[in-house]
C-alpha positions in Angstrom: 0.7 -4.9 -28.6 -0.6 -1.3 -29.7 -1.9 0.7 -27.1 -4.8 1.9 -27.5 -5.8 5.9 -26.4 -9.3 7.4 -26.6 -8.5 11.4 -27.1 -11.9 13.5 -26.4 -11.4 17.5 -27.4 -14.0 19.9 -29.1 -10.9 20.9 -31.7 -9.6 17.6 -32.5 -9.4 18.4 -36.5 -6.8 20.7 -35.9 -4.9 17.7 -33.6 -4.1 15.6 -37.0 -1.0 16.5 -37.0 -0.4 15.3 -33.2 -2.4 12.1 -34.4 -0.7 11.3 -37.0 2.9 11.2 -34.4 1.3 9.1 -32.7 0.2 6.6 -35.3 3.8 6.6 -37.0 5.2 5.7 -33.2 2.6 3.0 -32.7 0.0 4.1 -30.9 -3.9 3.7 -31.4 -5.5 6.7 -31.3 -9.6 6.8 -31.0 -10.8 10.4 -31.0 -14.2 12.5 -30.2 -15.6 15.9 -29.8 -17.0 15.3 -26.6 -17.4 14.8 -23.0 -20.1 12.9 -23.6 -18.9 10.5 -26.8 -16.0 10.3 -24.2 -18.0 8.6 -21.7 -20.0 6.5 -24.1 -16.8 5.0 -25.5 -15.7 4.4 -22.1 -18.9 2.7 -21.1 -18.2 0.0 -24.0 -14.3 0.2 -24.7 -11.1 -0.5 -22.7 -8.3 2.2 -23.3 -5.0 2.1 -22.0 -5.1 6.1 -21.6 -7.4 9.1 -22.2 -6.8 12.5 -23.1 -9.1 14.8 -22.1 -9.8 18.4 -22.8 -11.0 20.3 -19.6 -12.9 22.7 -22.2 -15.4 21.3 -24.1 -19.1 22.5 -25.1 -21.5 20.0 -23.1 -20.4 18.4 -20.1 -16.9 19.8 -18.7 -13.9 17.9 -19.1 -13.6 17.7 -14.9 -17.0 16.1 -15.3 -16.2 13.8 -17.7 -13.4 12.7 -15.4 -15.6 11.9 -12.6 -17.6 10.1 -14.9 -15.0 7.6 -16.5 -12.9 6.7 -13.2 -16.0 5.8 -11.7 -16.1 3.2 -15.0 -12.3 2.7 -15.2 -10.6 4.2 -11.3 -7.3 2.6 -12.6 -6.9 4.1 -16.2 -4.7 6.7 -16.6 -6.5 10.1 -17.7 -4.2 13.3 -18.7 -5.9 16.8 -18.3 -5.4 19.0 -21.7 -6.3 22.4 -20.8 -5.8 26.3 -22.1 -6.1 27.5 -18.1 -3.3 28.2 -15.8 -5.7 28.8 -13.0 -4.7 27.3 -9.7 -8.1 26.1 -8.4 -8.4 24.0 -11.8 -5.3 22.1 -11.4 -6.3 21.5 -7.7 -9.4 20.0 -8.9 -8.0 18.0 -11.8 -5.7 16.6 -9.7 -8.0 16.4 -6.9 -9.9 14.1 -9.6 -6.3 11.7 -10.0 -5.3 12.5 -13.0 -2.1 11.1 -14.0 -0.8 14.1 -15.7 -1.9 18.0 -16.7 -1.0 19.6 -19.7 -1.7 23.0 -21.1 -2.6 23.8 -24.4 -0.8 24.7 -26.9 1.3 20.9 -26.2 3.4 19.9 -28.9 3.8 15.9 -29.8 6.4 15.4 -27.3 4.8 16.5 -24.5 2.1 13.9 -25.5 4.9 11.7 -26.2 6.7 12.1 -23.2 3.5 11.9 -21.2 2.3 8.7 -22.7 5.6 7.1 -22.1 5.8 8.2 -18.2 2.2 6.5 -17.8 2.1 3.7 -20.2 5.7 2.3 -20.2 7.5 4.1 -17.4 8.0 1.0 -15.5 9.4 -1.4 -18.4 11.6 2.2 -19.1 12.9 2.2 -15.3 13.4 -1.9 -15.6 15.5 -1.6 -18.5 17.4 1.2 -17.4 17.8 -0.9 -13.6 19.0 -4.1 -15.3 21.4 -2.1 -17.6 23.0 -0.2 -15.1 23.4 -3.9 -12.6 24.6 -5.6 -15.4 27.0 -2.9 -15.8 27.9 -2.8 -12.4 27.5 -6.7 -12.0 31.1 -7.4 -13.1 32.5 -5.0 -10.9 30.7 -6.1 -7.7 32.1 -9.6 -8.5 35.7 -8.3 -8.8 35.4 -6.5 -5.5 34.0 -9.7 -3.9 37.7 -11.3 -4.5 39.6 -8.6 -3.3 40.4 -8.8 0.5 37.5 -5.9 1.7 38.5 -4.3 5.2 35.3 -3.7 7.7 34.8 -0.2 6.2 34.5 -1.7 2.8 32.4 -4.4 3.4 29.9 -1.7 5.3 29.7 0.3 2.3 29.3 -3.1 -0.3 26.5 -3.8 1.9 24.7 -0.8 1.7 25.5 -0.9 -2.4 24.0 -4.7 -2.2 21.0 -3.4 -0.3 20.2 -0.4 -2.4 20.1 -2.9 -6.0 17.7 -5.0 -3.5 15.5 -2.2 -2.8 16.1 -1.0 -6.5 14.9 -4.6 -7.7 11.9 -4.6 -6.0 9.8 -2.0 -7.5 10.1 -3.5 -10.9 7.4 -5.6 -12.4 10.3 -7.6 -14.5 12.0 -9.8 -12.3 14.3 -11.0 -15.5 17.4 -10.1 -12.6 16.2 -10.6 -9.5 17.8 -14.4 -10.0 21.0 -13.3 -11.0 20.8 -10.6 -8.0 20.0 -13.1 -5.2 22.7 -15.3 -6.6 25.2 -12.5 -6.3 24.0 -11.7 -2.9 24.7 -14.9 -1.2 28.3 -15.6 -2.8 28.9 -11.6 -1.3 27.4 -12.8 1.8 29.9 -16.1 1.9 32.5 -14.1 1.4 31.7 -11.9 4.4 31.5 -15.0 6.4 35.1 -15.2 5.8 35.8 -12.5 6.3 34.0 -12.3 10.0 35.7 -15.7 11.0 39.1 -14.8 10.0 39.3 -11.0 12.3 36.0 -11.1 14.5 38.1 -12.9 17.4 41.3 -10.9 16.8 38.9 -7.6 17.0 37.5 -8.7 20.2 40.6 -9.8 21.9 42.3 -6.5 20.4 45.1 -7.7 18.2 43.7 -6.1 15.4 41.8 -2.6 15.0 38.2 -3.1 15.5 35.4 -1.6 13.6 32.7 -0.1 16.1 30.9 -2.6 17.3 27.8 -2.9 19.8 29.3 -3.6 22.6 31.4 -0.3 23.0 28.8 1.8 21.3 28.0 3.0 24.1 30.7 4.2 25.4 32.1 5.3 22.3 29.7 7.4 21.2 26.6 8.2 23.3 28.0 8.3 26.4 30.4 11.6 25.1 27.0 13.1 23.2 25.0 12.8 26.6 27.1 14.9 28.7 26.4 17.9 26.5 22.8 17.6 25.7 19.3 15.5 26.1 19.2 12.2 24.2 16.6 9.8 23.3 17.8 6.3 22.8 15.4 3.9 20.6 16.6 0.4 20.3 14.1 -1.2 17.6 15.0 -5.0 18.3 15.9 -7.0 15.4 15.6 -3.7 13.0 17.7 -4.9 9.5 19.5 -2.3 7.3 17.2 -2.4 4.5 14.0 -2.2 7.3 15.9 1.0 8.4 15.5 2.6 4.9 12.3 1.7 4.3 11.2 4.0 7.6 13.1 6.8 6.7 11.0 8.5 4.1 9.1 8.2 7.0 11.2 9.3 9.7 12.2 12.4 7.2 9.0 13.9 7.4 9.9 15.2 10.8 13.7 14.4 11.4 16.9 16.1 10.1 19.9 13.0 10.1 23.0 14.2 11.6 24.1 11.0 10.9 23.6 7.8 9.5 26.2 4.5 9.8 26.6 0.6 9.8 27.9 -1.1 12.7 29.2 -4.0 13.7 27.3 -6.6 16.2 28.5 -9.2 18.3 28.1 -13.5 18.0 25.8 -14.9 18.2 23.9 -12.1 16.8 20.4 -13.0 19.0 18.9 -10.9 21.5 20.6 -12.3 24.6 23.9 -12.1 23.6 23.7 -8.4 21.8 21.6 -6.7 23.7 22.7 -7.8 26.7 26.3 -6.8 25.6 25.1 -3.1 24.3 23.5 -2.6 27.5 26.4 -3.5 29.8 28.8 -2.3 28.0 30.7 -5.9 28.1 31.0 -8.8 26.3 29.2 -11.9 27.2 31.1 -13.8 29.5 32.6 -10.4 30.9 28.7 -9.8 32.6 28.7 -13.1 32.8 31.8 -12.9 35.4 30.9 -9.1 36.5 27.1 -9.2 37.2 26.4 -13.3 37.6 23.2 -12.1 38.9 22.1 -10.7 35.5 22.7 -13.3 33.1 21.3 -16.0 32.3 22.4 -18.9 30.6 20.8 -20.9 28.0 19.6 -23.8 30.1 17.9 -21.4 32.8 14.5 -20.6 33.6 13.5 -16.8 33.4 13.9 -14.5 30.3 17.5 -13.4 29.3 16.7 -9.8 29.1 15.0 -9.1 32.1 18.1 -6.9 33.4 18.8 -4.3 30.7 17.9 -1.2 33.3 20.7 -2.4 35.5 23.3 -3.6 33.4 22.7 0.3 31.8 22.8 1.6 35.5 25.9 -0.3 36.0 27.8 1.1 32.5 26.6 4.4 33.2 28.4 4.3 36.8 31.6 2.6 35.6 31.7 5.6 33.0 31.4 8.3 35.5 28.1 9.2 34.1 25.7 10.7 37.0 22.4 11.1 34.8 18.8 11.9 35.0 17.6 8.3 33.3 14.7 6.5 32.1 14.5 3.0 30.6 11.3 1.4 29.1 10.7 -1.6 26.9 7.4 -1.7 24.6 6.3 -5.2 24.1 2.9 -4.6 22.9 0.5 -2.1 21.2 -1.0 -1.1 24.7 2.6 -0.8 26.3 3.2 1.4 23.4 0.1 3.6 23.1 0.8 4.4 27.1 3.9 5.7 26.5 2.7 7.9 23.6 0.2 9.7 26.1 2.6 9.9 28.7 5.9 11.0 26.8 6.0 14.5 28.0 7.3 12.8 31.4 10.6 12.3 29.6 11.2 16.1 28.6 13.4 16.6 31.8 16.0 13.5 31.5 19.5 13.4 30.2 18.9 10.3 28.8 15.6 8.7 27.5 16.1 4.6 26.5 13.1 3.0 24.6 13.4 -0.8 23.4 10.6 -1.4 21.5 10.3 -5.2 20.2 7.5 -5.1 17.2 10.1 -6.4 14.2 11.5 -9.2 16.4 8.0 -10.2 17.0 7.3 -9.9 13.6 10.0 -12.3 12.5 8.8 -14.7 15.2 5.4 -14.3 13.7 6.0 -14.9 10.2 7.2 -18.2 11.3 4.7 -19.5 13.4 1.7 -17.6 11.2 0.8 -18.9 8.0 -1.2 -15.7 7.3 2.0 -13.6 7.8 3.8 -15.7 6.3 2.0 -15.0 3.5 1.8 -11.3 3.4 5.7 -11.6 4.0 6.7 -13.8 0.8 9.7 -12.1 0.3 12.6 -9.8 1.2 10.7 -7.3 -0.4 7.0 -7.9 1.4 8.9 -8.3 4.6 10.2 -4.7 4.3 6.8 -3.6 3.4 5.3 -5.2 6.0 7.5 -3.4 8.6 6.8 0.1 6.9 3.0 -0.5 7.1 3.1 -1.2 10.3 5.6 1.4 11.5 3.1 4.0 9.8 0.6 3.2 12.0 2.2 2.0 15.1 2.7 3.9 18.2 6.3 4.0 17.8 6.0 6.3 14.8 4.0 8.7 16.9 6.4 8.5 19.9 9.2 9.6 17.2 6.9 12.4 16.2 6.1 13.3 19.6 10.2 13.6 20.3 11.0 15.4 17.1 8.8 18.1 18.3 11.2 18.7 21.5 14.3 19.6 18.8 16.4 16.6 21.0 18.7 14.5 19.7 17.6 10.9 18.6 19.9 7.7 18.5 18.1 4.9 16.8 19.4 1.5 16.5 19.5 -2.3 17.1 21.1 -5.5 18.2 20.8 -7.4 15.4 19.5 -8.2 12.4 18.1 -11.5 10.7 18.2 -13.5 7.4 15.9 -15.5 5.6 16.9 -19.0 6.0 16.4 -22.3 3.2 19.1 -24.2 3.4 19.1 -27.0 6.5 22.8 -28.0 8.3 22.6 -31.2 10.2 23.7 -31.2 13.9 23.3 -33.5 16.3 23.4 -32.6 20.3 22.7 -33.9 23.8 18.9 -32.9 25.1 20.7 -29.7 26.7 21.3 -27.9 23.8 19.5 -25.0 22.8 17.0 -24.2 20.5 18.3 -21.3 18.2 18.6 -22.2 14.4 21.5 -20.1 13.8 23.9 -21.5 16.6 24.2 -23.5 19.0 26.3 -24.3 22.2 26.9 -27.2 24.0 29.0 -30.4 24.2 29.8 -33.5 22.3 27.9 -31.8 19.0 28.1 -33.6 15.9 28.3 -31.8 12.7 30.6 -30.9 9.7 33.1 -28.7 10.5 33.4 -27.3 6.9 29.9 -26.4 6.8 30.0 -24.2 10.2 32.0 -21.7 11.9 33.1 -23.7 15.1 34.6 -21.6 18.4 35.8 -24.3 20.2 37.2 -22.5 22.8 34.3 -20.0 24.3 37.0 -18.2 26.4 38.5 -16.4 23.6 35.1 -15.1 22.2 34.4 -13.9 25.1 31.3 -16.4 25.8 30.1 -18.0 28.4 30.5 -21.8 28.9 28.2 -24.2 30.9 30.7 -27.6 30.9 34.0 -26.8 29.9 33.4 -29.0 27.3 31.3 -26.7 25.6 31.5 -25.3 22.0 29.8 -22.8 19.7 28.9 -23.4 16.3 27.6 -20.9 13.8 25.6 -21.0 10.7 26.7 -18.9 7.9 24.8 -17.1 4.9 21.4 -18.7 4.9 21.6 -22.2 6.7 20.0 -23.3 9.7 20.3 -25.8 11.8 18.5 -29.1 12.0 18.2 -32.6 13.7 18.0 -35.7 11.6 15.3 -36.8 13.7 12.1 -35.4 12.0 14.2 -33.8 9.5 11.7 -33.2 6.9 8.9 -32.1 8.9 11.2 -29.3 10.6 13.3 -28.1 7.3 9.3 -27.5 5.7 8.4 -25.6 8.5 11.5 -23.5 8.8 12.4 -22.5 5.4 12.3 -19.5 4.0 11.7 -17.8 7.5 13.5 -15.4 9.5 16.2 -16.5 11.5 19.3 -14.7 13.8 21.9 -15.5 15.7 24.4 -16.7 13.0 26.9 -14.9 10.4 25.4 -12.6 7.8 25.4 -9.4 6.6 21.8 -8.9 7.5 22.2 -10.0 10.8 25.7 -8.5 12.0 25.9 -4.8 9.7 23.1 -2.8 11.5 21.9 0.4 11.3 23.1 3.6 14.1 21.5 6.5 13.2 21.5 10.5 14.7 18.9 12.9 14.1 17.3 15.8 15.3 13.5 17.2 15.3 13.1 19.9 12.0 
């Protein structure tokens, strides 16, 4: 279909030559002598673009502009114009234009603005899916080969970027052939995790870092020499990570920006826990008895962070001015915007602030946020909406002002979930959808990973019976009983606590106020 462009300038006899190019390249091009014809067409025609000369006897070409977005706000309108002055190019653009030109303009110029406005996203779709389905084949090759944990970080953040990459583009002709590619990378990884992750813990084989000696591996050494604000964002994915930093880059140099490693299950009682302490699970389990608590316990599971902190910071000789505080709410989080000049004197400031986790929870109980979060791609919009306006995005602005070093990071990650596993289990088994622990469970060993022995995981046991089973990629648990009812209600949601590289490769990042 011909697009069709209304071109308004007082000289537009001596344009033939323009309009002619246009016509030989397919174009439809109405023209007038006016501002005022310009309107009137306007008033009873649909364009596709207008140019518009800012010189013209009668009403102004910045007048005419006011005129026809008030008819049309979301047609495109180029500026034509013999002026260089500054103050007209503020006002044009003031007036959203979608481009400026200055006279004389040859027929590429036109050409080359015409194509940035009219076709510039089927251009960057064509150019995206040529350059995947180049790159498609290679990914797949990679796949079979036998990644270490440094490759697999960097395939992830290759995976991620094609995700983001996908998402701005109105044809979705590879989105299909994307996600399918995605999950056989993300089975992959599963085998990957369940073949090293118990020799990494139980230090037969060289670990990548990993939360629970972060830590110690790499705060603790920057916090002897300098002040350091800690944000733990719980639940913060990768691609949620990027999605903040345009953001975040407004007011923050990055000194440095990684993937890590978390630990299993990859939910908030088991990671965070372990980041804070310093320790694997059934290590504070056996240390500090009085600060965890097990699945089958009243009370929440990360009521302790301060003190298992308190109790790393001791172990590693670490005698520091420190502050610990966990946002839970937009009030919480507002308070400690108005009061974050008490922090200026620390060593070390720790914020946990829970919005994403909530949002994930939220999404699945919310049929409105469910809703505004269809996809991968709405749920990372979602995020950077609300981080815009939160008060966590001022409490980073307020910090970046003080020139200290930030660390921001998380415990885990999730995955959005759509195929149901069946399990059975006694009453006492918990609720997570990702994994699950306890005894005599029923299920197919093929379509879990299964630590049968919680000892060498390093996590805790309630009946020395007890197992741990994990989903992979994105399954979730069910129980036959009510089976439909629950696999409607959970699909396409959220979920952590299994093995994925959403969930386990998150984001450790270092930067510094500009």
């Amino acid at each position: 279909m011909q697009a069709k462009i209304l071109w308004a300038d007082d000289e537009i006899d001596l344009l033939k030559p323009h309009i002619l190019f246009l016509n030989q390249k397919g174009y439809d091009v109405e023209t007038v002598k006016s501002g005022n014809e310009a309107i009137e067409k306007c008033e009873h025609n649909r364009y596709d673009i207008v140019f518009l000369d800012e010189n013209m006897p009668g009403i102004s070409g910045l007048d005419a502009l006011d005129k026809i977005k008030e008819l049309h706000p979301q047609m495109p309108v180029v500026m034509i114009t013999k002026s260089e002055e500054e103050s007209i190019m503020e006002e044009a653009i003031g007036g959203k234009i979608a481009d400026y030109l200055i006279k004389p303009v040859n027929p590429n110029q036109i050409l080359l603005s015409l194509k940035k406005n009219l076709d510039q996203g089927k251009l960057v779709s064509v150019k995206v899916n040529t350059n995947y389905q180049r790159e498609f084949r290679q990914i797949g090759m990679e796949l079979n080969d036998n990644l270490n944990a440094e490759q697999w970080i960097a395939m992830y953040k290759r995976l991620v970027g094609w995700d983001i990459e996908f998402a701005k583009l109105e044809d979705k002709g590879m989105q299909e052939v994307f996600d399918m590619q995605m999950k056989e990378a993300n089975n992959s990884f599963a085998k990957f995790i369940e073949k090293y992750y118990l020799s990494w813990i139980n230090g037969v084989e060289e670990r990548p870092q990993m939360l629970h000696t972060l830590f110690k591996d790499r705060i603790a050494p920057a916090v002897k020499n300098e002040q350091i604000y800690m944000i733990i964002v719980d639940n913060l994915r990768y691609d949620q990570y990027l999605v903040l930093r345009s953001t975040l880059s407004k007011y923050f140099n990055f000194e440095n920006e990684d993937i890590i490693y978390s630990i299993l299950p990859t939910a908030t009682q088991y990671a965070r826990n372990a980041f804070f302490a310093g320790l694997l699970p059934s290590e504070i389990q056996k240390k500090y008895p009085e600060y965890w608590v097990g699945e089958n316990e009243e009370g929440g599971k990360n009521n302790f962070e301060k003190e298992l902190l308190q109790k790393q910071l001791e172990r590693l000789g670490l005698d520091l001015r420190s502050t610990y505080r966990k946002i839970l709410d937009l009030d919480q989080g507002k308070k400690l915007v108005e009061n974050i000049h008490q922090l200026k004197n620390n060593d070390l400031n720790v914020i946990v602030y829970n919005f994403v986790d909530m949002l994930s929870h939220a999404r699945t109980d919310m049929k409105m946020i469910r809703e505004l979060a269809d996809d991968e791609a709405a749920y990372r919009s979602l995020t950077a909406s609300w981080f815009e306006h939160s008060p966590l995005n001022d409490i980073f602005k307020e910090i970046a002002a003080t020139k200290a070093k930030v660390i921001l990071t998380t415990d885990h990650g999730t995955v959005k979930v759509n195929k149901p596993v069946k399990v059975v289990g006694l009453k006492e088994t918990n609720t997570n959808l990702r994994y699950k622990l306890g005894k005599n469970l029923n299920y197919k060993s093929k379509e879990v990973f299964e630590i049968k022995n919680p000892d060498e995981a390093y996590l805790p046991k309630e009946n020395i019976s007890d197992v741990y089973v994990f989903c992979r990629n994105n399954d979730f648990f069910v129980y036959p009983n009510n089976m439909n009812y629950y696999v409607k209600y959970y699909s396409e949601t959220f979920q952590h606590g299994g093995i994925s590289m959403e969930e386990i490769l998150i984001p450790y990042v270092e930067m510094r106020g500009k």
